[in-house]
TORDO-349828 format. One record per residue (C-alpha): residue in one letter; x, y, z. Coordinates in steps of 0.1 Angstrom, whole numbers, plus 5000, padded with zeros to 4 digits. Each point is the difference from the previous one (the first is absolute). Example, Ala and Ser with C-alpha at 12.3 -4.5 7.8 and 13.67 -1.06 7.14 Angstrom:
# residues 2
A512349555078
S501450344993
//
This chain:
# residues 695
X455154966118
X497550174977
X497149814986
X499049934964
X496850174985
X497649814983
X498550354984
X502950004976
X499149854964
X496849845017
X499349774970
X503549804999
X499650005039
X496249804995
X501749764976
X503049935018
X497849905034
X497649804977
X502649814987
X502149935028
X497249895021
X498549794970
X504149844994
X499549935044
X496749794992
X500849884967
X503249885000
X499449735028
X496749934988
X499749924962
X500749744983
X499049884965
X500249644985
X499550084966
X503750114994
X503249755002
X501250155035
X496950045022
X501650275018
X500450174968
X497750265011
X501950115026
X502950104984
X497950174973
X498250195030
X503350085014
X501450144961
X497350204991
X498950095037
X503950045005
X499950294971
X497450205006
X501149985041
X503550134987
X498650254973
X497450205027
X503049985027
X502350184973
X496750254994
X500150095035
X503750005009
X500150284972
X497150165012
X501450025037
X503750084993
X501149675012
X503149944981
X502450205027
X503349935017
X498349875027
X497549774989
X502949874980
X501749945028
X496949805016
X499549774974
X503749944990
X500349665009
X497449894979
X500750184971
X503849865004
X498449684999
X497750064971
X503150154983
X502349715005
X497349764985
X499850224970
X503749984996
X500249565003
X496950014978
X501950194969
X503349755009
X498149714997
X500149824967
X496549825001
X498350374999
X497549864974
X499049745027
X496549995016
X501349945034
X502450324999
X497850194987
X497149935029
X502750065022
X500650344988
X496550164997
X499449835036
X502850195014
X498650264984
X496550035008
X500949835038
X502350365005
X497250184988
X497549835019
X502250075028
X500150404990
X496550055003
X499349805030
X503150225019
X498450294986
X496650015005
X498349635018
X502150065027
X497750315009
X498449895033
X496449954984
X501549804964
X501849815024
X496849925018
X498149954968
X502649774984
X500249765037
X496649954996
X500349894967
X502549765005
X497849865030
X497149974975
X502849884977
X501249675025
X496449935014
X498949934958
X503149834994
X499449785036
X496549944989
X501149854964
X502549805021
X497549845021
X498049904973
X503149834981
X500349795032
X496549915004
X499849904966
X497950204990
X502050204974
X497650044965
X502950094979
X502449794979
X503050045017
X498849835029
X502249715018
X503350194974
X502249905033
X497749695015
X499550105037
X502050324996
X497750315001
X501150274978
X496950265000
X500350274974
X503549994999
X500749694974
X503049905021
X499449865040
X503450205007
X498350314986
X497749985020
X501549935031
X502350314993
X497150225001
X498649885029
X503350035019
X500150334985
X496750115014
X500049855031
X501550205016
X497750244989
X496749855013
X501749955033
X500850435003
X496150044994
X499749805035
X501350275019
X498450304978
X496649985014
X498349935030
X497049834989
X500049655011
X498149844972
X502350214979
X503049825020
X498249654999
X499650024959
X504050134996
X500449685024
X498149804980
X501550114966
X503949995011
X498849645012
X498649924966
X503550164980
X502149755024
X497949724992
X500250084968
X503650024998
X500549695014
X498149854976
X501450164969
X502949725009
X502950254997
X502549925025
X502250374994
X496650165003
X499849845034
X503450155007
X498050374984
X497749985028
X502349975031
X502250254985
X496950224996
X498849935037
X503050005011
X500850414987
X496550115010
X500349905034
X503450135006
X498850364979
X496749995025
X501949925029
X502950324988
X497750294990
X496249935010
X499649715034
X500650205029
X497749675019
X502149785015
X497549704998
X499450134965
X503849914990
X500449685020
X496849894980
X501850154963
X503149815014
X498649675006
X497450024970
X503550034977
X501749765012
X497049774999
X499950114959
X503549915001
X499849685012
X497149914982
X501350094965
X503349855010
X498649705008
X497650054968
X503149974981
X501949755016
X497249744990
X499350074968
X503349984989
X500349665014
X497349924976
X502050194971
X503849975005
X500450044965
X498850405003
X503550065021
X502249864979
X498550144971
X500550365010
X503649925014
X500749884967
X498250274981
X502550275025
X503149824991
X499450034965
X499150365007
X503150065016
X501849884967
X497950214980
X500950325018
X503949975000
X499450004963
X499650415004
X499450055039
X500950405002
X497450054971
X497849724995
X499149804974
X496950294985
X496850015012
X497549704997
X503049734985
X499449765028
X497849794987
X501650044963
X503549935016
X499249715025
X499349714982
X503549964987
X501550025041
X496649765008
X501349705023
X499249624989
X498349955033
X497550244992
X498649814974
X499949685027
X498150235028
X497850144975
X499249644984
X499750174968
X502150104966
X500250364995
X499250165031
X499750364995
X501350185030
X499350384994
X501350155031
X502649875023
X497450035034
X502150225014
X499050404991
X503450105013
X502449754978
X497550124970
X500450355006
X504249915006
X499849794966
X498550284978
X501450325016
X503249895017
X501250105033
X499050384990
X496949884999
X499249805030
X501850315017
X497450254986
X497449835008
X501149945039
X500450325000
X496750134985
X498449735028
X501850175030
X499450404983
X496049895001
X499949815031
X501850315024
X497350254979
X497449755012
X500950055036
X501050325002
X496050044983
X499349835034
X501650205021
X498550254986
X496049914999
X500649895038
X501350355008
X496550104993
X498649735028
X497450125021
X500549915036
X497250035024
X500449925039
X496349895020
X500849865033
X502749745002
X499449954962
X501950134970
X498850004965
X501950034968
X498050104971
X502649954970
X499150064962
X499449704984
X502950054970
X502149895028
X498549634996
X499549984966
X503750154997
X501049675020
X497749784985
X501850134969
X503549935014
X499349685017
X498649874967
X503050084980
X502349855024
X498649715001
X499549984958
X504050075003
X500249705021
X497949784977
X502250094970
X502549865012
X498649664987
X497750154978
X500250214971
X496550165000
X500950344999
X500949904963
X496449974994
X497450325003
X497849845022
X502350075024
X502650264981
X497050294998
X499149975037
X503750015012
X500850304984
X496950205006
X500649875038
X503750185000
X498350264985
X497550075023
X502849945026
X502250234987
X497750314994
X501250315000
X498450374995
X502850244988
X498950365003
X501650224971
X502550265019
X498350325003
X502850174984
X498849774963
X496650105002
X500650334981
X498349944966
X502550034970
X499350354980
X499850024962
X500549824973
X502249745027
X496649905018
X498649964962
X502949794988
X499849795034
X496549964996
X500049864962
X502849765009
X497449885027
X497549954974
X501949894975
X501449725024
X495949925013
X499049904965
X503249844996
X498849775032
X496249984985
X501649854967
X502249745018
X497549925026
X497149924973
X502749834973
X500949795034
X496249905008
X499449874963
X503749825002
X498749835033
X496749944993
X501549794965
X502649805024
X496849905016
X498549934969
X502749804990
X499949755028
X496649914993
X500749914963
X503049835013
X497549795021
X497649934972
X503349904980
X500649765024
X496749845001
X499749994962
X503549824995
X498649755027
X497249924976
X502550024969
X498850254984
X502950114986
X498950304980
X497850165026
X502949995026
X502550114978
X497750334995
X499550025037
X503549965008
X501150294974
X497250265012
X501749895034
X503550164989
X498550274980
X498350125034
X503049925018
X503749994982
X501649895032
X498349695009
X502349735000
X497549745004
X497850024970
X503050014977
X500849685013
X496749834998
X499750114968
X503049844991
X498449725011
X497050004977
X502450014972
X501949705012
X497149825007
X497450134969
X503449894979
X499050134969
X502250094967
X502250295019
X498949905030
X503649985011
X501350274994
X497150245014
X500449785033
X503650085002
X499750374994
X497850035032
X502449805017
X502850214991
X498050295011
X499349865033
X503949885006
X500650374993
X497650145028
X500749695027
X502949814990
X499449715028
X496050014989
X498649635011
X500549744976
X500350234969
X503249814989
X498349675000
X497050164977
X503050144979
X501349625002
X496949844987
X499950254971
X503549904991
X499649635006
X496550034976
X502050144970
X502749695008
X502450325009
X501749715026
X503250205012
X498150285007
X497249835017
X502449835020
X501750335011
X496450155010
X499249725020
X503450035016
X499250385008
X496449875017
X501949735021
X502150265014
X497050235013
X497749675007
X502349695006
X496849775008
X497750044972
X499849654984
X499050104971
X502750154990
X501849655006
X497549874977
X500450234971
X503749955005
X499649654997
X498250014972
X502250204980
X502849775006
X498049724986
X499750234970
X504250035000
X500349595008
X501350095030
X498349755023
X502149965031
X499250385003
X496249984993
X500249725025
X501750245030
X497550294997
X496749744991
X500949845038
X501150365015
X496350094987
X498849705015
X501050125032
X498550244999
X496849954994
X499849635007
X496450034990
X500250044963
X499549684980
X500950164962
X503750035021
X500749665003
X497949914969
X503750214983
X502349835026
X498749634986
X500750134964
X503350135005
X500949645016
X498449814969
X502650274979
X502749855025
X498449614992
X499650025042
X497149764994
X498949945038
X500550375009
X497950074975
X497349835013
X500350075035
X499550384989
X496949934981
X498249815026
X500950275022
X498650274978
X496749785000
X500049985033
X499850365004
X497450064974
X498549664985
X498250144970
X503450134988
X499849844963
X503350074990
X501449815032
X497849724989
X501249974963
X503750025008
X499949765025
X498449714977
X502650084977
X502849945030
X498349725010
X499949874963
X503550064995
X500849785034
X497249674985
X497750125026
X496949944975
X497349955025
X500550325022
X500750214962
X496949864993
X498450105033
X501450364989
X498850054970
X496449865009
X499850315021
X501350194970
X497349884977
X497250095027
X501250365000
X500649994964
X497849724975
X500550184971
X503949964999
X501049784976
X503449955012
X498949905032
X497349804986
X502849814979
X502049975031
X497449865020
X498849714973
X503649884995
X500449985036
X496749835010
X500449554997
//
């Protein structure tokens, strides 16, 4: 196979290696607090990095007559697979959704990203340059880890997951992808050189990424790493060991990983049964979800807009929480089954297996160029290093296959960008262009040929720079999202409302600002208030149907303008996503005290009570509804408990001297309203009470 010149259209070739190798650093690397998603950055890197990646690969692939039958053929699993997501993103209804949307320019950029690394950084020296890169890449990311778990961490995020270490990555599961991902990696750099300090320092380094791992607390990256181990080995003992120490020692070193992680696992999920059951649960419900359309899928990116209406009850118990927001089903497989069917899942099998036999047949090829020397008794292999990193590269993904199986990281770009530039690096191929295509075209066909190619280069320069401001305003638009936040914290209604709409002007498809600003509305309450808060609901039931806890907001609206029936069908929608929010109990309850409906506000004040068995207002409502049923003793009993929970509750207080009064218990009415006239001396029905009560 041929070999892909660098001389062609120089410039596009010096961006595209700038920005590939910056997206290798970057991508891992940053982080920025300043926005709502911390990781924000890192998609933004991967968008615009993503576009101009793409844009110079197009350039080139022009320049060098790439766009034959045969390279066609070489990259047609993945352009299937790009394809088919194209084809479930148009079916989809929730196209306006932020979630499909992402998931479409990810597919997107990942298959270009994947073009340009099977093009031209799986030349021997790119591929060189871009391993080292990723080493410097780990050992940063390592370092940053350490000093999470020392303490010693001087930004603000620190102690996000307690004892969890997270590094750059936001996310302790992130993290531990990458490191199960590069492993690997740093082990093949072992047996590149024969420098012993070299050797000690890879030692030293995979030692720290294990440690590291272990610490990160995730039990399927645990599982990563022995998968990881566990393919190197048997790819080192296959193509490259011809010791046979050397493969007892690989042997014995992966089943010690093995056991380890095993183990690893096994006792940390005595400590969190809960995590099991959660993702059994969260698979069942995925199962459901796919017979809705299993041959096509449900469109790309609807999981998370789909789930919470197939979201168990026992979720909410395991979580210990009201609206849990599970995004991704921790599976990537039953994701990738959920959104793109059984086509799908099929594609992308396929496109795994297409890359994987290029991969070794790449191997098989670098060792044919071995060197074999013979001094003595002694014989010396010198094989080119590509071999290594080619199984570092393998090994990696393997075992990032293996930890997405009960993880869904590859949803994420910290992890997304690196697997695909790994299969493309993997999957490299140079096609020479037949010799019987070289003839140049004569005439005014070569002219019209070459102003199409023009024409279609500033077509790419216009959607590449439109795509960088778009990108660079999605970023823009989490941060005032963020600042939204924190001024609707402080009540500043006006100020967030501002931030939240520059948020949708930068962004149209965020969900999540239209909702909080919703919430502004319903909480500023002004005159119209109520009808600009339902609007953005509306407009977020149309982009996420299932969006968390928007039908309760819509419920409070209603219940506000005394709109009861309604209210009481919102609140009926929420208990259907979220059965064990007790406010929405409470709310009910109330509204049937507005329709004299006590036996009813009674059921959902005590279902509210459960709970949250904390809440003293709760049974401050559950003694007034038994005064309304003349339950006199009930009544009191719910009082004392509500002071019992919170003893400066005043309304508690007054209610129960006016039980006790109605029952000729003077002395302890007068005991009440004492502590009501201490909170409260200016009150001069209080102060009546108390002087006709006192001997």
């Amino acid at each position: 196979m041929g070999v892909a010149k660098d001389s062609t259209f120089p410039f596009a070739a010096k961006i595209m290696d700038f920005t590939m190798y910056f997206c290798v650093l970057a991508i891992a690397l940053s982080f920025l607090l300043v926005t709502y998603d911390s990781c924000q950055i890192k998609i933004t890197i991967l968008q615009i990095g993503g576009s101009i990646i793409l844009a110079t690969w197009l350039f080139r692939a022009m320049q060098d007559n790439k766009f034959t039958k045969q390279r066609l053929l070489w990259d047609l699993p993945v352009l299937l697979y790009l394809l088919w997501g194209i084809i479930v993103f148009l079916k989809t209804p929730y196209k306006n959704s932020m979630s499909v949307v992402d998931e479409l320019i990810r597919l997107v950029y990942y298959t270009g990203i994947y073009l340009a690394a099977s093009d031209y950084f799986s030349q021997d020296r790119k591929m060189k340059v871009t391993a080292n890169l990723l080493l410097v890449t780990v050992s940063c990311a390592i370092l940053y880890g350490f000093m999470q778990c020392f303490k010693i961490d001087p930004f603000g995020w620190s102690g996000a997951f307690n004892v969890r270490v997270f590094s750059t990555f936001g996310n302790p599961n992130f993290y531990a992808a990458f490191l199960v991902l590069t492993g690997p990696l740093i082990l093949s750099y072992l047996f590149t050189t024969q420098n012993k300090a070299a050797r000690i320092m890879y030692g030293l380094l995979f030692t720290a990424n294990t440690v590291s791992l272990f610490v990160t607390g995730s039990k399927g990256g645990w599982l990563g790493i022995a998968g990881s181990i566990f393919f190197f080995s048997m790819l080192m003992v296959r193509y490259v060991v011809h010791s046979r120490r050397l493969r007892i020692y690989l042997v014995t070193f992966t089943l010690a990983a093995i056991l380890v992680s095993a183990f690893g696992v096994y006792r940390y999920s005595l400590k969190r049964q809960d995590s099991l059951l959660f993702r059994l649960l969260t698979w069942r419900s995925t199962v459901q979800m796919i017979e809705l359309h299993p041959l096509t899928g449900n469109g790309l990116g609807t999981f998370r807009l789909i789930y919470p209406a197939y979201r168990p009850r026992e979720i909410f118990r395991i979580e210990g929480k009201h609206q849990t927001e599970t995004q991704h089903p921790e599976n990537e497989y039953l994701e990738i089954m959920n959104d793109q069917g059984l086509i799908g899942i099929g594609l992308y099998l396929w496109l795994l297996i297409a890359v994987f036999s290029k991969g070794l047949k790449r191997v098989n090829g670098y060792l044919s160029q071995t060197v074999v020397t013979r001094k003595k008794d002694k014989i010396t292999y010198q094989i080119k290093p590509q071999v290594y990193y080619l199984i570092g590269y393998m090994a990696g993904l393997l075992g990032l296959l293996s930890h997405n199986l009960f993880c869904v990281n590859l949803r994420f770009v910290s992890s997304g960008f690196y697997f695909w530039l790994f299969l493309g690096l993997i999957g490299g191929a140079y096609i020479p262009v037949p010799a019987d295509k070289k003839t140049e075209p004569n005439g005014s066909e070569k002219d019209s040929f070459s102003l199409i190619k023009l024409s279609l280069k500033v077509f790419i320069i216009v959607i590449t720079v439109c795509s960088i401001i778009l990108y660079s305003r999605f970023l823009m638009a989490d941060y005032h999202h963020n600042v939204g936040i924190a001024y609707s914290k402080m009540r500043y209604w006006d100020e967030a409302i501002q931030e939240f709409q520059d948020s949708i002007e930068l962004n149209p498809f965020f969900v999540m600002s239209r909702y909080f600003l919703g919430n502004v509305y319903n909480d500023r309450w002004q005159q119209g208030d109520d009808q600009r808060a339902l609007k953005c609901y509306d407009e977020v039931i149309d982009r996420a149907p299932h969006y968390v806890m928007v039908h309760y907001q819509r419920g409070v609206v209603r219940m506000k303008t005394r709109n009861f029936q309604e209210s009481l069908w919102e609140f009926g929608e929420a208990l259907k996503l979220d059965p064990v929010y007790p406010l929405t109990y409470f709310r009910i309850g109330m509204i049937f005290i507005e329709l004299n409906n006590p036996d009813k506000a009674l059921l959902n004040f005590k279902e509210a009570a459960r709970l949250n068995p904390e809440a003293s207002d709760i049974y401050v409502n559950i003694g007034n509804v038994y005064i309304l049923k003349n339950m006199l003793s009930e009544a009191e009993n719910s009082y004392r408990q509500a002071l019992k929970l919170d003893p400066a509750n005043l309304n508690a207080h007054r209610n129960l001297s006016i039980v006790l009064l109605r029952q000729n218990h003077k002395t302890e009415a007068l005991r009440e309203l004492k502590i009501l006239q201490q909170a409260m001396p200016n009150d001069p029905e209080i102060n009546k009470a108390v002087k006709s009560l006192t001997p």
